[in-house]
LOBA-420904 format. One record per residue (C-alpha): x, y, z. Coordinates in steps of 0.2 Angstrom, whole numbers, padded with zeros to 4 digits, always signed. Layout:
XYZ;...
This chain:
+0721+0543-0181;+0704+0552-0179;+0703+0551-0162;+0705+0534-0160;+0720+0524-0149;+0732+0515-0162;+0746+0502-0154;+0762+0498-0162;+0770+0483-0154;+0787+0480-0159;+0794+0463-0155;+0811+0462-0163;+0811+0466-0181;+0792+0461-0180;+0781+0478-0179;+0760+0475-0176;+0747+0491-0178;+0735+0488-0167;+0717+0498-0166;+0710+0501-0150;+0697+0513-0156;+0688+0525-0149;+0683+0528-0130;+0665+0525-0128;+0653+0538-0136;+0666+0549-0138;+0686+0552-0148;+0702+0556-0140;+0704+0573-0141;+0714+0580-0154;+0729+0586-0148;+0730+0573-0131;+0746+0564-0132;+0744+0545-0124;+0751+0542-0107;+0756+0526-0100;+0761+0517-0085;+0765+0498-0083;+0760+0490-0066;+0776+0479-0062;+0773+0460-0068;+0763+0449-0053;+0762+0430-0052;+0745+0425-0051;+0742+0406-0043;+0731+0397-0054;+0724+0379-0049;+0728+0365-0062;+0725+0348-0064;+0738+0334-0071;+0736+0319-0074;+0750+0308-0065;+0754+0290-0066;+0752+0280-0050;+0766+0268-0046;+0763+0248-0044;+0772+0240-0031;+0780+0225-0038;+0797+0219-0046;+0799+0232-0058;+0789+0245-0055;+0780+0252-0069;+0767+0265-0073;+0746+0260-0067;+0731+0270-0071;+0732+0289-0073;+0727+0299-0058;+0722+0318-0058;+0731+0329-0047;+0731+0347-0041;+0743+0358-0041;+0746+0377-0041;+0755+0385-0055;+0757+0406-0058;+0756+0416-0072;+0760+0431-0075;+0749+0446-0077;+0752+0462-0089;+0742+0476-0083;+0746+0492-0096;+0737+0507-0092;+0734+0519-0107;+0728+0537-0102;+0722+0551-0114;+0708+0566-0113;+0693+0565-0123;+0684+0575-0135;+0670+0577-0121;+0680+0582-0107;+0684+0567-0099;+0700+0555-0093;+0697+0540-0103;+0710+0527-0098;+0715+0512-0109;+0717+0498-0098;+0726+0480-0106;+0722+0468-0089;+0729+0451-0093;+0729+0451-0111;+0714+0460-0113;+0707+0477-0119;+0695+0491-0111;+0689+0507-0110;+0686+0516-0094;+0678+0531-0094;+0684+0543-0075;+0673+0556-0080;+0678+0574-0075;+0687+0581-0057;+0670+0590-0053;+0656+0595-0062;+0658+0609-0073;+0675+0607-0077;+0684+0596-0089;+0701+0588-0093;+0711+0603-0102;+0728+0595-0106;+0736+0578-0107;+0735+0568-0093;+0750+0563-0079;+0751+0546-0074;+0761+0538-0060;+0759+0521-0050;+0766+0517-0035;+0768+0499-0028;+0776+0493-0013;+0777+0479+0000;+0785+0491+0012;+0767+0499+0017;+0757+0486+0009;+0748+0500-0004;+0746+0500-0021;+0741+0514-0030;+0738+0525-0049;+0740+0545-0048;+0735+0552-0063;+0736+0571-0062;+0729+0583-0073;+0726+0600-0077;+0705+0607-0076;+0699+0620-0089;+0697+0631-0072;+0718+0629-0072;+0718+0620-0055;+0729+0604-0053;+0719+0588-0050;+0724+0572-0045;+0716+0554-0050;+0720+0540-0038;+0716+0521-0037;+0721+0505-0034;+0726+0495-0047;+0714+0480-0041;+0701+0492-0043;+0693+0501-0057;+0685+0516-0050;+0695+0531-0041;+0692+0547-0032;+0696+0564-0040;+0705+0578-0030;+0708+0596-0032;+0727+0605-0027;+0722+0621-0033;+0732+0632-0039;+0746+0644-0034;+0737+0661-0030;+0730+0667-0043;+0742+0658-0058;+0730+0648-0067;+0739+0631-0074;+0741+0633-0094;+0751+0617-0098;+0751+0597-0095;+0759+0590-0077;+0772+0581-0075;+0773+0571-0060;+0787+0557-0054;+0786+0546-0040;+0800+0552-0028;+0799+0539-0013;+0790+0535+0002;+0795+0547+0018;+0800+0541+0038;+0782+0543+0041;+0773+0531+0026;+0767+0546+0012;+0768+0544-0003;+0780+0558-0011;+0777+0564-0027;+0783+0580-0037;+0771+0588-0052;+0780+0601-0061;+0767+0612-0073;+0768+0630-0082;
């Protein structure tokens, strides 16, 4: 692809390529493999207006005029989050927000060192403690862990560094998986790396 993002949607026996194209000033980097998480579906109310006929009183009653009147309706939103490493270093992440496309550059963990292998998205949402949140983890070209987290209502995050153990720098992509929220309202998750 060249460094750019190409979609295939398959509806059925229907199959669309779509091109995302490139992260801003910048490709995906060569050998970065897409990682994708899908915040569950959320009803969004919207306010509508509808026109509704207004009754007559009489014998038969029949339809007057036309009023307008308000209501609430919901839709549903699709948030998709695409995430990849870039030729320059950074986590790019692909993000489709109710039906539309954009590019979000997260920059690097910390200055100085860049996004080595393929990102590691999860998401957590639940009612249970009222947060929502994206971890994307990744390993640094300094072969520390770092974690990416933020709420899906907002765009920007904060970086964190897990180190690494003792001396063993990291030499592969994480994989990390959601385990469950403890007695005490963490969040667990397990990163497995080599």
């Amino acid at each position: 692809s060249g460094g750019r993002l190409i979609e295939v949607e398959i509806v059925g026996e229907s199959v669309n390529w779509i091109d995302h194209g490139f992260p801003p000033n910048t490709r995906i980097a060569y050998d970065s493999t897409p990682s994708v998480v899908k915040r569950p579906p959320e009803p969004i109310p919207i306010e509508v207006e509808t026109p509704v006929p207004i009754l007559e009183e009489g014998p038969s009653t029949v339809p007057g005029p036309r009023a307008m009147a308000h209501a609430v309706a919901q839709i549903t939103s699709h948030n998709i989050s695409v995430f990849v490493s870039a030729e320059n270093g950074h986590l790019f992440e692909g993000l489709y927000l109710n039906y539309q496309w954009q590019w979000i550059d997260h920059g690097t963990p910390k200055e100085g060192v860049d996004v080595k292998f393929d990102p590691s998205p999860v998401i957590y949402g639940s009612n249970t403690i009222g947060y929502r949140a994206i971890f994307v983890f990744i390993t640094g070209s300094d072969g520390n862990l770092y974690e990416f987290s933020r709420s899906p209502d907002e765009m920007t995050g904060t970086w964190y560094d897990h180190g690494k153990a003792g001396n063993i720098s990291i030499a592969s992509s994480p994989y990390a998986v959601y385990v469950k929220v403890t007695s005490d309202y963490k969040i667990w998750i397990k990163v497995f790396v080599r």
